[in-house]
C-alpha positions in Angstrom: 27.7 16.9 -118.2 30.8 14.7 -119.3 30.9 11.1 -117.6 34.5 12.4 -116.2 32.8 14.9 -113.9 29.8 12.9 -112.8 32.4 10.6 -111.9 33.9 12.6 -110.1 31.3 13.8 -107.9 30.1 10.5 -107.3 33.6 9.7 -105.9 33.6 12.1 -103.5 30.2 11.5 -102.3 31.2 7.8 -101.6 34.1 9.2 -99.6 32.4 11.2 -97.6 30.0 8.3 -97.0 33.6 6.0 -96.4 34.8 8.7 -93.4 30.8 8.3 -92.2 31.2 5.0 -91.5 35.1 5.3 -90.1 33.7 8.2 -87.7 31.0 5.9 -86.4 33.3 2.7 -86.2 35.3 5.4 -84.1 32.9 6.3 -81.8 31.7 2.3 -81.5 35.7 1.5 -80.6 35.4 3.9 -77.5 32.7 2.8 -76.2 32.1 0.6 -73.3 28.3 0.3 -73.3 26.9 -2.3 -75.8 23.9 -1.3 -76.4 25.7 1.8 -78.0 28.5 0.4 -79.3 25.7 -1.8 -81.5 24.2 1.2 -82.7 27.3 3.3 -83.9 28.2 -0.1 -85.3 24.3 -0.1 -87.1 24.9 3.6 -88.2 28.4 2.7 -90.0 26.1 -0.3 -91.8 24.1 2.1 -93.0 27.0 4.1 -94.1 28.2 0.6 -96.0 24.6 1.0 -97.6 24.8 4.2 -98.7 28.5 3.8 -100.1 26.7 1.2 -102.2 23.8 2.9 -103.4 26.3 5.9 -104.8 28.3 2.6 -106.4 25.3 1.7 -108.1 24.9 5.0 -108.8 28.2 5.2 -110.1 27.8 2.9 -112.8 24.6 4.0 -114.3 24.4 6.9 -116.9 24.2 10.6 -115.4 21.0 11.1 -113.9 19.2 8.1 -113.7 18.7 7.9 -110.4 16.3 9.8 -108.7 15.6 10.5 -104.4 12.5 12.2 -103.0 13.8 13.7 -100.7 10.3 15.3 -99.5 9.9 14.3 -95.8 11.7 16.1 -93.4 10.5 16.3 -89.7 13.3 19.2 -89.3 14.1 17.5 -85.9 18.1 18.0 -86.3 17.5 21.8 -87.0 16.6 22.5 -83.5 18.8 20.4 -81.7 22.8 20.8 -80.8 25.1 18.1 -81.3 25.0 15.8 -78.3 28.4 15.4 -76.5 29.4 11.8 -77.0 29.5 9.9 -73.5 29.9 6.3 -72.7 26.3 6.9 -70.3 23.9 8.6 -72.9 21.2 7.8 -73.7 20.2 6.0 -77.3 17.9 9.1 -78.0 21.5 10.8 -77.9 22.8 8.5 -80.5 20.0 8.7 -83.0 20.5 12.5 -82.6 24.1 12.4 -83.3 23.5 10.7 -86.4 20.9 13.1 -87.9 23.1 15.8 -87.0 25.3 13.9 -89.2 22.9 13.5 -91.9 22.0 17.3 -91.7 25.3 18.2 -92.1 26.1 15.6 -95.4 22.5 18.0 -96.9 23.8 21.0 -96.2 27.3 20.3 -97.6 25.1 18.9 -100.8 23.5 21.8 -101.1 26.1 23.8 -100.7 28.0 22.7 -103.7 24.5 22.7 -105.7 24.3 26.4 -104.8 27.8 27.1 -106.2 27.9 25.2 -109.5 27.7 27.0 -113.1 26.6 24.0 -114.4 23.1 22.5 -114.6 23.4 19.1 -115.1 26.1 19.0 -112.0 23.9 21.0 -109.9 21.1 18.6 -110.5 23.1 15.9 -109.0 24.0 17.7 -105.9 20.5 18.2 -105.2 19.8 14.6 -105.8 22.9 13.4 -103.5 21.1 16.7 -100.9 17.8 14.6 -101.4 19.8 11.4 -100.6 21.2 12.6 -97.5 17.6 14.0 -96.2 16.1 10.8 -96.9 18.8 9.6 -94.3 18.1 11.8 -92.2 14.6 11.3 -92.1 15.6 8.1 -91.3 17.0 8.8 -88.1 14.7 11.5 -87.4 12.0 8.8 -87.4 14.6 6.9 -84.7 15.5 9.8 -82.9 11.9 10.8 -82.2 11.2 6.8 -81.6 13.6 6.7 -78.7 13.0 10.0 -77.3 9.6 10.7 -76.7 8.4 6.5 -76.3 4.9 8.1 -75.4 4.0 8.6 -78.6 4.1 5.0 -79.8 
């Protein structure tokens, strides 16, 4: 694959990582509850991470750079988004964001399964594999927060 088109994807995937962290900052804004509020503003942090992994990314030669990508609790898949409210509960929040996560894998592997070329499909799924490492993440939180008992 020419440098032009890794580029290229890279790009993207740091936007989509850029309106992450703008639609968490959003939901921080509106708000009232703190504790909340310091959690959107942790999850567009994270976002501020993952931009700069992909920058790193960015600069290295194609394919490099590697993500599991392995563990998966498949928590998100049997859960709705949560309606956003200033009174739910942080269990809500981590759920929100590995809804958001799932979604960032699917649209991954949805442009894997629609490119010609190898090379550019092999870093879909490694941006897919990124993205489920995420949401492992806040799987791990979500299930944390909601179900305490199991600590």
């Amino acid at each position: 694959m020419e440098r032009d088109a890794y580029e290229k994807i890279i790009g993207f995937a740091i936007e989509c990582e850029v309106e992450a962290e703008a639609f968490y900052e959003s939901i921080a804004e509106r708000l009232s509850n703190q504790t909340l509020k310091d959690l959107f503003n942790q999850f567009a942090r994270e976002e501020r991470t993952h931009q700069a992994i992909l920058k790193d990314i960015y600069a290295k030669p194609v394919n490099e750079r590697k993500f599991d990508g392995s563990k998966d609790y498949k928590v998100s898949e049997t859960m709705e988004f949560p309606v956003l409210s200033d009174d739910m509960k942080p269990a809500d929040a981590f759920a929100i964001a590995m809804k958001s996560e799932e979604m960032a894998v699917m649209r991954y592997t949805i442009l894997s399964e629609g490119c010609e070329d190898p090379e550019q499909r092999t870093v879909f799924n490694n941006l897919a594999a990124m993205e489920k490492e995420h949401k492992f993440k806040m799987e791990q939180a979500f299930v944390n927060a909601a179900y305490p008992e199991v600590w």
